[in-house]
Backbone as CSV, one residue per row, in Angstrom:
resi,resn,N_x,N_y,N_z,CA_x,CA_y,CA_z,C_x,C_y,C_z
1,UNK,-51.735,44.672,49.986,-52.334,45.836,50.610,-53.841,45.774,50.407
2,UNK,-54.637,45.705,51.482,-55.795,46.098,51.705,-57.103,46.449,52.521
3,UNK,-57.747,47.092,52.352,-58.336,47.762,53.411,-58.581,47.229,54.820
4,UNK,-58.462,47.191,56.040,-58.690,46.422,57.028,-60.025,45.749,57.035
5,UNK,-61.095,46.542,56.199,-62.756,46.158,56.375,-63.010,45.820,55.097
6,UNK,-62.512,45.589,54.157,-62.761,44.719,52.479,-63.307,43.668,53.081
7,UNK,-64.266,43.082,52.146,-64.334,41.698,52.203,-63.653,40.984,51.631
8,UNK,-62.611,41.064,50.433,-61.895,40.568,50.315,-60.785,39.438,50.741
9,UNK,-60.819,40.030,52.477,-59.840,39.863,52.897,-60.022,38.221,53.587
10,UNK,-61.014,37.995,53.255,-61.240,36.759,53.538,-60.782,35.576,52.752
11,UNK,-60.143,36.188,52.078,-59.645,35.228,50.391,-57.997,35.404,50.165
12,UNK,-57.616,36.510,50.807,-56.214,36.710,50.611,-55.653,35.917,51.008
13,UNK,-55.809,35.470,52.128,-54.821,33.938,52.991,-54.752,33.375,52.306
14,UNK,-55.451,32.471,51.434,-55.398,31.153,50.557,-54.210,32.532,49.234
15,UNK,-54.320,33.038,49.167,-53.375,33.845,48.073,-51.759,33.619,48.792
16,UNK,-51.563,34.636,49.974,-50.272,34.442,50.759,-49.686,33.204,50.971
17,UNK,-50.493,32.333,51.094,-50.329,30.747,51.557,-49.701,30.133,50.086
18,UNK,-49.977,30.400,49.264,-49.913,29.823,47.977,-48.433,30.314,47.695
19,UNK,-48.511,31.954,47.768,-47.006,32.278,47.800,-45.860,31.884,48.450
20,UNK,-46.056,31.927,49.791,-45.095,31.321,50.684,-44.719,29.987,50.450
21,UNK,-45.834,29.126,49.597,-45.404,27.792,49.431,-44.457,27.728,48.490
22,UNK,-44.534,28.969,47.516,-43.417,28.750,46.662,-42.196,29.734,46.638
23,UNK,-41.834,30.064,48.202,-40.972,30.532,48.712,-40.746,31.716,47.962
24,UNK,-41.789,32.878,48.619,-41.579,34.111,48.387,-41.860,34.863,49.659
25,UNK,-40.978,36.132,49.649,-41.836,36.750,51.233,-42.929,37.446,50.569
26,UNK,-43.391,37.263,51.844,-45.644,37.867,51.769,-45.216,38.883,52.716
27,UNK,-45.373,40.047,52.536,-46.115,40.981,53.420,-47.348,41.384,53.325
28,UNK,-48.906,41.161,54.029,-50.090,41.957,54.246,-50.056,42.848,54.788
29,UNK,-50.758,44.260,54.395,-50.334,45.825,55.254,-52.245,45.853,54.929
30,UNK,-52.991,46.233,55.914,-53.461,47.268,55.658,-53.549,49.186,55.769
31,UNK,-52.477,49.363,55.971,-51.961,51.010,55.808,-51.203,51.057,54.681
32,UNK,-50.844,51.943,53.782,-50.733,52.035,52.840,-48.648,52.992,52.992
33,UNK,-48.994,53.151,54.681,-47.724,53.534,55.242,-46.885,52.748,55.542
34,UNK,-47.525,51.002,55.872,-46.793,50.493,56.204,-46.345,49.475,55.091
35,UNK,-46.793,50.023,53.908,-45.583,49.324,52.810,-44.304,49.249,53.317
36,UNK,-43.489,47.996,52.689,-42.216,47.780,52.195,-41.466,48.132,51.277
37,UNK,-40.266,47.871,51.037,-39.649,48.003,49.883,-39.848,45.855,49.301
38,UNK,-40.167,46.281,48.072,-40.350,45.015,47.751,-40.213,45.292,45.887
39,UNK,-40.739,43.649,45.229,-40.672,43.660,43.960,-42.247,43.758,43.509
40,UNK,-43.213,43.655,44.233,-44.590,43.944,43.727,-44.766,44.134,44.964
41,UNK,-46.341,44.916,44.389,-47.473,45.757,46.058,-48.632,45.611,45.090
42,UNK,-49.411,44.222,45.387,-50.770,44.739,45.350,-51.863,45.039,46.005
43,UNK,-52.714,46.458,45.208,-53.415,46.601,45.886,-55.217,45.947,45.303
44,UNK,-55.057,45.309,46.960,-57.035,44.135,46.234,-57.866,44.600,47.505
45,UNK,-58.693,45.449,46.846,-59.887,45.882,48.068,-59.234,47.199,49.098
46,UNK,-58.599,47.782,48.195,-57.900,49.385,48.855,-58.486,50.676,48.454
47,UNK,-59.210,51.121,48.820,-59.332,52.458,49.229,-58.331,53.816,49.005
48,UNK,-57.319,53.122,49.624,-56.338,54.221,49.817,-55.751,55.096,49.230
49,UNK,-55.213,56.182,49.178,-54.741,56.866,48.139,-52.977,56.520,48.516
50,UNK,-52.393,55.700,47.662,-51.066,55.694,47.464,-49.742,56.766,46.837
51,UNK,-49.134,57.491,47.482,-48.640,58.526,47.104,-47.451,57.963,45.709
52,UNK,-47.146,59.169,45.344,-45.661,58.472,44.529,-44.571,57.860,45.768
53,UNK,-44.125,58.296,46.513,-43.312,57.669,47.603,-43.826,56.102,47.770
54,UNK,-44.674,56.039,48.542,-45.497,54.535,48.473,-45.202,53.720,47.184
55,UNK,-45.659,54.580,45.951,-45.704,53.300,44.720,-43.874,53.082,44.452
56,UNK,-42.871,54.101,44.743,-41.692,53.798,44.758,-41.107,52.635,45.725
57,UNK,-41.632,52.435,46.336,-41.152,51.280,47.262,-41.214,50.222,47.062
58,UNK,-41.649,49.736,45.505,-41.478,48.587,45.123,-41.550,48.879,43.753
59,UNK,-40.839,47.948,42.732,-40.691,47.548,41.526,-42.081,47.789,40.404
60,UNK,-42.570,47.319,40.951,-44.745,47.388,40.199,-45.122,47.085,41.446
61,UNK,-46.357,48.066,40.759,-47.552,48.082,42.026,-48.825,47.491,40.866
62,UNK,-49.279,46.697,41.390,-50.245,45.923,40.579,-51.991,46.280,41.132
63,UNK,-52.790,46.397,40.313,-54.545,46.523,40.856,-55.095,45.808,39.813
64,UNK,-56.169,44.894,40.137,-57.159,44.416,39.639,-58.128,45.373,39.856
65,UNK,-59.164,45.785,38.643,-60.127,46.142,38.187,-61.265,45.325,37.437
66,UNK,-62.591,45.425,37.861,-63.636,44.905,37.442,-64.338,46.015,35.923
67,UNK,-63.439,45.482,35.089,-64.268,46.612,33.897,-62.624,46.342,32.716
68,UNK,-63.618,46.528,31.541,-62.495,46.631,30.282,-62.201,48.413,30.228
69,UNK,-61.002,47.821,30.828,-60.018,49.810,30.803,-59.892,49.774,29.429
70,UNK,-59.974,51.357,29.237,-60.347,52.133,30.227,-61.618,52.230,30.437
71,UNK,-62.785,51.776,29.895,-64.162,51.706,30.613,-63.980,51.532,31.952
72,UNK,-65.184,51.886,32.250,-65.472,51.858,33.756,-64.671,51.716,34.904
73,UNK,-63.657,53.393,34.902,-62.800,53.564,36.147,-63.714,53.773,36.864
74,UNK,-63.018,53.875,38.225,-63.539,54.533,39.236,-64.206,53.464,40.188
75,UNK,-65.106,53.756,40.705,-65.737,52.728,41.862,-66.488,51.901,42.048
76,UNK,-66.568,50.654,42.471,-67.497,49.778,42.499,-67.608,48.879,40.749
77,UNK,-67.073,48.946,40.237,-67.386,48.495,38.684,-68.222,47.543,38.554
78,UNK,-68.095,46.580,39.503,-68.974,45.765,39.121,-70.146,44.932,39.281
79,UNK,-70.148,46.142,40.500,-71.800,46.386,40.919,-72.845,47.109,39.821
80,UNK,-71.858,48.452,39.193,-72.676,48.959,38.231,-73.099,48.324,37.086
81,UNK,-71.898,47.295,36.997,-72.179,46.832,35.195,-73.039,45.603,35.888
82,UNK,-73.332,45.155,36.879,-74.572,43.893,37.264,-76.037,44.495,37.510
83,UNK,-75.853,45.876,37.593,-77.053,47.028,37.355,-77.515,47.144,36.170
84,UNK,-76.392,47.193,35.302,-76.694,47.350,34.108,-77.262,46.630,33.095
85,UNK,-77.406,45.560,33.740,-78.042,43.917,33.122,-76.549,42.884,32.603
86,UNK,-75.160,43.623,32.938,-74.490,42.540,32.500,-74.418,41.198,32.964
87,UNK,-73.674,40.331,32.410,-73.368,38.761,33.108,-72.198,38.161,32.525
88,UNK,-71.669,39.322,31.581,-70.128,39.014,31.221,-69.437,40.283,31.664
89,UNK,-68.527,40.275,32.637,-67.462,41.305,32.814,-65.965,41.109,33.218
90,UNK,-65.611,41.975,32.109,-64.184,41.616,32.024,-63.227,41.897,33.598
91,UNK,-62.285,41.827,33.992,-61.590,41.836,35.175,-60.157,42.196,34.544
92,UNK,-59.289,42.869,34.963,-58.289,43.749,34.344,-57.234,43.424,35.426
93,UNK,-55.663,42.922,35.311,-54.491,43.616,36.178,-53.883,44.354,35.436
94,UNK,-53.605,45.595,36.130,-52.514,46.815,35.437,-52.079,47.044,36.328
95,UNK,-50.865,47.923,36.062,-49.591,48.762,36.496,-50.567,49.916,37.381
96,UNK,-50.029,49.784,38.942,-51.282,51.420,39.204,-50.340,52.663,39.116
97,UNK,-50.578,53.411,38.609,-49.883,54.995,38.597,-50.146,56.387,38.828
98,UNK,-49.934,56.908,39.112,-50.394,58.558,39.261,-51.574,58.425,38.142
99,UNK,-52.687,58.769,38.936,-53.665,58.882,37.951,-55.020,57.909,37.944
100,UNK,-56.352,58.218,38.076,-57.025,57.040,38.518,-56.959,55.918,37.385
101,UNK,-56.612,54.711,37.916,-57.105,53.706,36.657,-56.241,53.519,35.548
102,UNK,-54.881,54.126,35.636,-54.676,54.876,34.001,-53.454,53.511,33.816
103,UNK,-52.916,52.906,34.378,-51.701,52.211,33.753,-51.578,50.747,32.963
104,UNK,-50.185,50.951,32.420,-50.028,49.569,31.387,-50.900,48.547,32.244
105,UNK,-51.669,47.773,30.644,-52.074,46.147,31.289,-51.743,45.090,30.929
106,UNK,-51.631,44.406,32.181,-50.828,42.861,31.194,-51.737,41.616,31.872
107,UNK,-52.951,41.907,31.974,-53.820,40.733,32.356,-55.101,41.044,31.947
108,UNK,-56.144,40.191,31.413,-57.271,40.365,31.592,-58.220,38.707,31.172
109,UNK,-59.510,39.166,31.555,-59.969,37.806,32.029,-61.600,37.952,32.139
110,UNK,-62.695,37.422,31.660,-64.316,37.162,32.076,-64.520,36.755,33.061
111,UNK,-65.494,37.753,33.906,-66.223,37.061,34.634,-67.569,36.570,34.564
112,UNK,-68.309,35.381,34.391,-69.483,34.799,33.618,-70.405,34.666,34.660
113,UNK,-71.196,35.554,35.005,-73.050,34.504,35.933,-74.039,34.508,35.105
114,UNK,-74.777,33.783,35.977,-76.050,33.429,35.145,-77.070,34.405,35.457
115,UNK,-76.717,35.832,36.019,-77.972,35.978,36.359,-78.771,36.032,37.421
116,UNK,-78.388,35.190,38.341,-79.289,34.841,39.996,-78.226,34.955,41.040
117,UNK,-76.994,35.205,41.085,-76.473,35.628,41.865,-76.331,36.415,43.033
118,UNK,-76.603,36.346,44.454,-76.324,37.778,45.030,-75.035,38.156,45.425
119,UNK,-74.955,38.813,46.451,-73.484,39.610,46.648,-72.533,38.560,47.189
120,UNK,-72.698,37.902,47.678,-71.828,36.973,48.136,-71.215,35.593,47.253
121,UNK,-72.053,35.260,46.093,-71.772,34.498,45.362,-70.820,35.644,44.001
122,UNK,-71.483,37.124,43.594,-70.580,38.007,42.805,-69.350,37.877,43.709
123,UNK,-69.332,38.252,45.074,-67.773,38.310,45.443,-66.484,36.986,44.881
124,UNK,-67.433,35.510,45.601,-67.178,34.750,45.224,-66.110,34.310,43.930
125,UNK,-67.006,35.231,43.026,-66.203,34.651,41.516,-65.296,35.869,41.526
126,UNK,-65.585,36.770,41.985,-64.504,38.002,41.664,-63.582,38.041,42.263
127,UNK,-63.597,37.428,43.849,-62.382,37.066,44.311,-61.379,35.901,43.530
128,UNK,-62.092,35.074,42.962,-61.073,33.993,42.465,-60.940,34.435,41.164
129,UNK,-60.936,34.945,40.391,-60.819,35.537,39.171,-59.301,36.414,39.692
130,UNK,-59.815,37.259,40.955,-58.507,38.014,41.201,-57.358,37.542,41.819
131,UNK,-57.596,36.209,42.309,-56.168,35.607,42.565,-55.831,34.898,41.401
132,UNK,-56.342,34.631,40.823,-56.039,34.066,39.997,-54.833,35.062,39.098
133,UNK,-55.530,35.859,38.905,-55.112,37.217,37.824,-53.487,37.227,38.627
134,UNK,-53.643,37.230,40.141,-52.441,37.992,40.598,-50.914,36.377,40.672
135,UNK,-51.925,35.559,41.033,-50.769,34.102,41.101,-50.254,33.519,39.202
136,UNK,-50.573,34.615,38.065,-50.309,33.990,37.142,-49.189,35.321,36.966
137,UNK,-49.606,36.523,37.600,-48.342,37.493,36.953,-47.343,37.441,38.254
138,UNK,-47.540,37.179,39.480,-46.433,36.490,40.020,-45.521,35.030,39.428
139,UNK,-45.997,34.071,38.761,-45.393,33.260,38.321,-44.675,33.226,36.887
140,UNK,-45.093,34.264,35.970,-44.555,34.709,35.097,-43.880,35.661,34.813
141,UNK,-43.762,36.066,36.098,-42.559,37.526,36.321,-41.146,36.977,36.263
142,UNK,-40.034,38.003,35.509,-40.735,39.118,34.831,-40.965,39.300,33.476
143,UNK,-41.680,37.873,32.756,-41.472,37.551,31.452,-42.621,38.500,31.166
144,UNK,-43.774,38.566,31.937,-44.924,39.150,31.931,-45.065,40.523,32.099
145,UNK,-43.839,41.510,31.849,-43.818,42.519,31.976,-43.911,43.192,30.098
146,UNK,-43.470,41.964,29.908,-43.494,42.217,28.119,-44.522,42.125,26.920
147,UNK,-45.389,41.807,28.273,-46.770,42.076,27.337,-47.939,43.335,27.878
148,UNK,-47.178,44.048,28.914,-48.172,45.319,28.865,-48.414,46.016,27.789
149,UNK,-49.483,46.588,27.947,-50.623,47.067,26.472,-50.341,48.164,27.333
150,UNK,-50.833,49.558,26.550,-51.439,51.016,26.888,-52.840,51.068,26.842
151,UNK,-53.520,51.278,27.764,-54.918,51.449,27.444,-55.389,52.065,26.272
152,UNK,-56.549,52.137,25.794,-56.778,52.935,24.480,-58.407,52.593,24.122
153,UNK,-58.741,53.786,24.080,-59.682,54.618,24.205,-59.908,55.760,24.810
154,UNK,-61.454,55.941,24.731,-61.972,56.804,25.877,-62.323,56.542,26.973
155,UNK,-62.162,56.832,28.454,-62.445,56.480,29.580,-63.734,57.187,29.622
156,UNK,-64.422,56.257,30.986,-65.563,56.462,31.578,-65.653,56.181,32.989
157,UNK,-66.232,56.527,33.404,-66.395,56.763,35.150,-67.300,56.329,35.723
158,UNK,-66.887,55.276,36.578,-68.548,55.207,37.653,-67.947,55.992,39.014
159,UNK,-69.138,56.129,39.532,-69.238,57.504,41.185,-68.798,56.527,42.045
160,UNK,-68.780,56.863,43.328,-68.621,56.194,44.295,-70.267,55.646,44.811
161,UNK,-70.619,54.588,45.098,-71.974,53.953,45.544,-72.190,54.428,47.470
162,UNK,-72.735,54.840,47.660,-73.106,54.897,49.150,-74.270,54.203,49.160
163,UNK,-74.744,54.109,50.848,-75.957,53.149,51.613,-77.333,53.715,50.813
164,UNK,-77.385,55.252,50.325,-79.075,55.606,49.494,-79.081,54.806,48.142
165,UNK,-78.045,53.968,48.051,-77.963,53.714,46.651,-78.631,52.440,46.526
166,UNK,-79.040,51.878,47.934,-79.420,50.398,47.999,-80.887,50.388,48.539
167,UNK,-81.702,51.819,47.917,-83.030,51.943,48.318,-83.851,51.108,46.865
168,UNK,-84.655,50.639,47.418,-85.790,50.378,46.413,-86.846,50.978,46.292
169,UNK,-87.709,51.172,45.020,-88.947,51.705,44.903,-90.378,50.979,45.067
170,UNK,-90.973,50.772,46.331,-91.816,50.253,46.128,-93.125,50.274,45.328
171,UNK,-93.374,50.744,43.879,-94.166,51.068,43.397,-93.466,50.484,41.869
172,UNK,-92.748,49.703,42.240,-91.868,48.981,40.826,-91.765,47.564,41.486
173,UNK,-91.625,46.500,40.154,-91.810,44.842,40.154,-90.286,44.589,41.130
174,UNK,-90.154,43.771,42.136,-89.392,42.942,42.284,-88.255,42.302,41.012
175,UNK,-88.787,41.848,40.372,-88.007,41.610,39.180,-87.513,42.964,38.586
176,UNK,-88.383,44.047,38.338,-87.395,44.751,37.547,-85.943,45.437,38.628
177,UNK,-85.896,45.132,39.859,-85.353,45.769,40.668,-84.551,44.450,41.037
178,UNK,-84.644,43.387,40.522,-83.520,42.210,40.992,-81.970,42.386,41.136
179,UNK,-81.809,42.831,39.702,-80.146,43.229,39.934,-79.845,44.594,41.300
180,UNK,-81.030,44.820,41.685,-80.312,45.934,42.624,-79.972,45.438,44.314
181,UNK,-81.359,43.936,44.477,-80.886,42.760,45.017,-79.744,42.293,45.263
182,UNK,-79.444,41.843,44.023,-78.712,41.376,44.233,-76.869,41.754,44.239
183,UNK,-77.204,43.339,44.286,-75.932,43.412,44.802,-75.564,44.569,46.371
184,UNK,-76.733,44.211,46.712,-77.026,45.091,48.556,-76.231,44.054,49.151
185,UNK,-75.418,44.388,50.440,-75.012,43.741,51.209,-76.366,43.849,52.707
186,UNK,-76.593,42.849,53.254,-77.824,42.629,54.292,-76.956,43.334,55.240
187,UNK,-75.956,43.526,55.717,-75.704,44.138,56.910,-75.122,45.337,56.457
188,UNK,-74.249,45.565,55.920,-73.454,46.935,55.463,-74.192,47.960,54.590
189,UNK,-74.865,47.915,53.688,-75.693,48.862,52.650,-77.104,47.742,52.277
190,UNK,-77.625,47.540,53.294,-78.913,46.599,53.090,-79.947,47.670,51.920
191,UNK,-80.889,46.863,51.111,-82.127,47.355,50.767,-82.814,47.587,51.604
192,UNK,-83.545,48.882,51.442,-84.522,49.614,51.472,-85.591,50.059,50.796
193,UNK,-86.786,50.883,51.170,-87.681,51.463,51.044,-88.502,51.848,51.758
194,UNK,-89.279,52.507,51.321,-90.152,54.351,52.230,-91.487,54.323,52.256
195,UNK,-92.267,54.051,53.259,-94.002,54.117,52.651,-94.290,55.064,53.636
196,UNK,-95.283,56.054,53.518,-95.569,57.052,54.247,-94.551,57.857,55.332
197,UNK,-93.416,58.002,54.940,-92.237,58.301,55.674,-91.703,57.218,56.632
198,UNK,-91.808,56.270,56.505,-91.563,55.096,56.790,-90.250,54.337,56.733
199,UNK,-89.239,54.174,57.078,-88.256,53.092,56.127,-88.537,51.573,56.710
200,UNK,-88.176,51.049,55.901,-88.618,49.482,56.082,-86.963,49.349,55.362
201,UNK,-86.362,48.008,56.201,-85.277,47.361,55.338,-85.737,46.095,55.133
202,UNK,-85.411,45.140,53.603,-85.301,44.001,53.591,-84.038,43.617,52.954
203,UNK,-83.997,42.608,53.339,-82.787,41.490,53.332,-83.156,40.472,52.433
204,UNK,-82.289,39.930,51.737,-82.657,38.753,50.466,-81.164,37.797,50.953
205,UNK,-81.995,36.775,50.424,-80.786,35.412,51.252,-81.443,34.399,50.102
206,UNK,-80.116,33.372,49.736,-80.749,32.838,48.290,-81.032,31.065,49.498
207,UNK,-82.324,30.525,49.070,-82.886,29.740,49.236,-81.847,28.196,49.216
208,UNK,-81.379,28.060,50.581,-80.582,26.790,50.408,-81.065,25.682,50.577
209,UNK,-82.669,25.388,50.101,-83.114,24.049,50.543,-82.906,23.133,49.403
């Protein structure tokens, strides 16, 4: 399951393909109505709000998360923590359940850059981190049900990110504003900034010579 407009979805094929090779049925939905009854439903790059009916229609419903749960529920994770100056972030599969973020986990995993990355190279590793995550608890099912943990701690929240969020200040260094670079998408939530009521957009593209 996932959103019709994720970018994600550019990575799932090589996932389905992998499954089918080892003779399982694949269903892709992006509606969250047009689930099946099945033995897993994951959801990678969904939006959606899944009711209890929905998550009953299969055995586990599985989500990858960018953040050590319960830190950093909620949205975008790992745009914020590449805001935040990180370059190690953890990547999480759990059980999804009534409740944002909140269920057993039985996967987790680093994601490592150096630093110079933009959005397309972060997707990059975060997509394969997340098949990864999902082709090891498909292949160890359902031995891998016996090592879910309960989260534990205190949770924390990031907001949802909209398009003002990808403004820049022109009266601040390039560098100190890199990580915000580098995680604007050039066509969907491009950078910005304002000079005399002005908007100006720029676009950053990493140097392939």
């Amino acid at each position: 399951m996932s959103d019709k407009s994720s970018w994600i979805n550019a990575y799932i094929p090589e996932l389905v393909s992998k499954w089918q090779d080892s003779c399982h049925d694949v269903k892709w939905v992006h509606n969250v109505g047009d689930v099946d009854l099945g033995d897993c439903l994951f959801f990678l790059g969904s939006s959606q709000i899944a009711s209890a009916d929905i998550l009953s229609r299969n055995s586990h419903n599985l989500v990858v998360h960018e953040s050590a749960l319960p830190m950093g529920k909620g949205w975008s994770p790992l745009t914020w923590q590449i805001l935040e100056g990180k370059n190690e972030i953890p990547i999480t599969l759990f059980e999804a359940v009534p409740g944002v973020d909140s269920g057993d986990i039985y996967l987790t995993d680093i994601m490592a850059f150096e630093g110079t990355e933009l959005i397309e190279e972060l997707r990059g590793i975060q997509a394969e981190k997340t098949l990864s995550l999902c082709q090891q608890f498909v292949r160890d099912f359902p031995n891998i049900l016996s090592y879910a943990e309960p989260q534990n701690g205190s949770a924390t929240y990031y907001p949802r990110r909209d398009k003002k969020d990808s403004e820049l200040n022109p009266d601040e260094s390039l560098r100190d504003q890199f990580n915000l670079l580098r995680v604007v998408d050039n066509e969907r939530y491009p950078a910005f900034f304002e000079i005399n009521q002005k908007r100006f957009v720029l676009k950053i593209f990493p140097d392939e010579a």
